[in-house]
C-alpha positions in Angstrom: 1.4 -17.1 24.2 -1.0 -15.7 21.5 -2.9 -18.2 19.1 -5.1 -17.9 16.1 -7.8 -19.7 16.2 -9.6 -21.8 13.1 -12.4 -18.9 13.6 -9.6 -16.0 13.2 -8.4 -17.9 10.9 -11.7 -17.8 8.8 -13.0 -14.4 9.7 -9.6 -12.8 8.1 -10.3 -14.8 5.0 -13.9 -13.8 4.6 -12.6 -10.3 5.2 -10.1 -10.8 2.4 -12.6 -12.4 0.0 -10.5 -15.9 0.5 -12.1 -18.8 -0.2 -10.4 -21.1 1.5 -10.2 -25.1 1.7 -9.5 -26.7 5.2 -5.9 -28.0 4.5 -5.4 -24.4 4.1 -7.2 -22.5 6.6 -5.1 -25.3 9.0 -1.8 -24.2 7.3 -2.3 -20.6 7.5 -3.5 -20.7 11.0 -0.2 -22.5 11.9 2.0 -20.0 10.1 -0.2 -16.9 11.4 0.8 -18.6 14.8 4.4 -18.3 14.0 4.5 -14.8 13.3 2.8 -14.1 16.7 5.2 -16.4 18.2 7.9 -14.0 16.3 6.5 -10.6 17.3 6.2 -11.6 21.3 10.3 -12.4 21.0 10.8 -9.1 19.6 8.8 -7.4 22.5 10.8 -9.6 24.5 14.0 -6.9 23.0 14.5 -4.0 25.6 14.7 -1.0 23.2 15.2 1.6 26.3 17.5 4.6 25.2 16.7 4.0 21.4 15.4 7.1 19.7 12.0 6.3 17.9 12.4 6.5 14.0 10.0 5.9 11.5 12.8 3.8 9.4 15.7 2.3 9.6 17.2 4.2 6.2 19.0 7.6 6.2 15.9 9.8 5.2 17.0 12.5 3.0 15.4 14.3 -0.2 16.4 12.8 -4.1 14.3 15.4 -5.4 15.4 18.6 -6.5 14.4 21.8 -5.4 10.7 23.1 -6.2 11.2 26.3 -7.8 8.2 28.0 -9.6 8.5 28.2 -13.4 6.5 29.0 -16.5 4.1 26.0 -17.7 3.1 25.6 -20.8 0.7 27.2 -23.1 -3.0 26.6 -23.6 -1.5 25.4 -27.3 1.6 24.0 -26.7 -0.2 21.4 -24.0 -2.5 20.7 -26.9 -0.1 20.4 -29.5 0.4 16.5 -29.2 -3.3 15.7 -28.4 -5.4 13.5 -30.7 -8.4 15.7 -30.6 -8.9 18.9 -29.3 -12.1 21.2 -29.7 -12.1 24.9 -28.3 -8.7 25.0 -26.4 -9.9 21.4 -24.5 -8.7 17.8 -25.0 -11.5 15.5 -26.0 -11.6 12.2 -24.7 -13.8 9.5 -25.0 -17.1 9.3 -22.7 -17.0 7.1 -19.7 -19.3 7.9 -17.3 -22.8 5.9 -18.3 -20.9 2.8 -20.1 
């Protein structure tokens, strides 16, 4: 049987920038233990003759078809814009700040 030790346990939570107090790192070790606990019963589950799937959901396209069309125009993208100067938007300056 797998088990998480109080190191795991604190090596995860350095590598997710936790800081975390000892009631918790115990807590969270104890429920980390249950999901490994969890995921050796499923491997326990024979899953011969079942076709591999990447999900369990009927996979099918909602969108519609990609067809090529005309885009807009230099000034009708423009049209709506706050500020434009010389067929460009302006926007403000971010890079430096």
């Amino acid at each position: 049987m797998a088990s998480i030790s109080n190191n795991e346990v604190e090596h995860v939570a350095q590598l997710a920038r936790l800081d975390l107090t000892e009631p918790e790192k115990t807590l969270f070790g104890e429920q980390l233990n249950q999901i490994l606990t969890f995921v050796e019963q499923l491997q326990e589950v024979s899953t011969e003759g079942i076709p591999l799937t990447a999900s369990v959901a009927e996979q099918k396209s909602v969108l519609r078809e990609d067809l090529p069309h005309d885009g807009l125009s230099q000034e009708q993208a423009l049209r709506n814009a706050p500020e434009a100067n010389e067929g460009f938007f302006v926007v403000p300056k971010i890079i430096g700040k």
